[in-house]
N, C-alpha and C positions, 0 to 999 in steps of 0.2 A: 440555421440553427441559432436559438437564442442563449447569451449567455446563460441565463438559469439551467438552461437544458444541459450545456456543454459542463458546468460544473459539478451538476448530478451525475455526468458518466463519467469526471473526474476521479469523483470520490465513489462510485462504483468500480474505477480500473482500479483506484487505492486499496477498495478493502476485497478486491479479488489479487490485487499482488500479497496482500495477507496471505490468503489462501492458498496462493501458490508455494511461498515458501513454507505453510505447514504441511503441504502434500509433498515435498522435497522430500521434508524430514520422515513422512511417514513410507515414501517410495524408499528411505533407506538408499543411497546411490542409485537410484532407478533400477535396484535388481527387484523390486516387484512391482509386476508388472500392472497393476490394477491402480495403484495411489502412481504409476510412472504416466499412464495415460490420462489420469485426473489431472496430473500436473502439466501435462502439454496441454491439455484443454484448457486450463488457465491461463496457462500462460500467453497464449491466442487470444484470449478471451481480454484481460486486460490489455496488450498491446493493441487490438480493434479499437479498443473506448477509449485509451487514453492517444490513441491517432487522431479519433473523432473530435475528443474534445481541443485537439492542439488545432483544430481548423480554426477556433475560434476565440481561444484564450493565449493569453502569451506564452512562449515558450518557457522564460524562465520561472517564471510565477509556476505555472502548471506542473512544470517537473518537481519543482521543488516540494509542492505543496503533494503531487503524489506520493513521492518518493517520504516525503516526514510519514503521509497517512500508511507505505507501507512500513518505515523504521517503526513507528510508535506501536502499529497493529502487532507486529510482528515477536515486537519484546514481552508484550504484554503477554502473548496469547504463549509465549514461549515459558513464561514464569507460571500461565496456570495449566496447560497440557502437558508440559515437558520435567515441568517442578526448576525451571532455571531462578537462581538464585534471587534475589528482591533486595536492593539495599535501599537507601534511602540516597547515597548518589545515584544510581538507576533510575531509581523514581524519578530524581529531580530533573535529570537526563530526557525521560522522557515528555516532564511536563513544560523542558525548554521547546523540544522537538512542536510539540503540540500549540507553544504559544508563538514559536513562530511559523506554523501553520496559517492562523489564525492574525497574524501581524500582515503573512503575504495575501492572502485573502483580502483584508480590508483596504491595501495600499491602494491607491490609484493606477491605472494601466500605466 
C-alpha cells in the first residue's frame, strides 16, 4: 500500500471515529438499540483502517494525527448537533488541535 493510500484510510478511520462518538451520544448508553448497532459498526469500521493504515505509516504520527481528527471532528460537530457551548478558548483549542494535525503531517518520518 502506498502512503497516499494509507493516509486517506487515515483520515477516513478519523472522521468515522467522529461518527462513532456521535452515534454514542445518540445510542444514549447503548439503551437504543438502533444508533447502539450503528455505533459497533463504527467502531469496527474505523479500528480496520486505521490497523490498515498503521502497516504503513508511523505509529506515533498516525495516532496522533487520528486521534486530533477525532478530538477536533467531534467538538465541533458536538457545538452544532448538541448546541455545546462555543467559546473563543474552544475555538482556539481546537484550532491548536488542527495545527498540529497539520505540523505532524508535514514532519519528516
Amino acid at each position: 500500500m502506498s502512503q497516499g493510500i494509507a493516509w486517506t484510510l487515515l483520515v477516513a478511520a478519523g472522521l468515522l471515529d467522529v461518527a462513532w462518538a456521535v452515534s454514542m451520544k445518540y445510542a444514549q448508553g447503548y439503551s437504543r438499540l438502533g444508533w447502539s448497532l450503528v455505533s459497533l459498526l463504527l467502531l469496527a469500521a474505523f479500528v480496520y483502517l486505521l490497523g490498515r493504515a498503521l502497516a504503513v505509516l508511523p505509529v506515533g504520527t498516525a495516532y496522533a494525527v487520528w486521534t486530533g481528527i477525532g478530538a477536533a471532528g467531534t467538538a465541533l460537530l458536538g457545538i452544532w448537533l448538541f448546541g455545546e457551548s462555543m467559546s473563543l478558548w474552544r475555538f482556539g483549542g481546537i484550532l491548536l488541535v488542527l495545527a498540529g494535525i497539520a505540523l505532524l503531517k508535514l514532519a519528516p518520518a
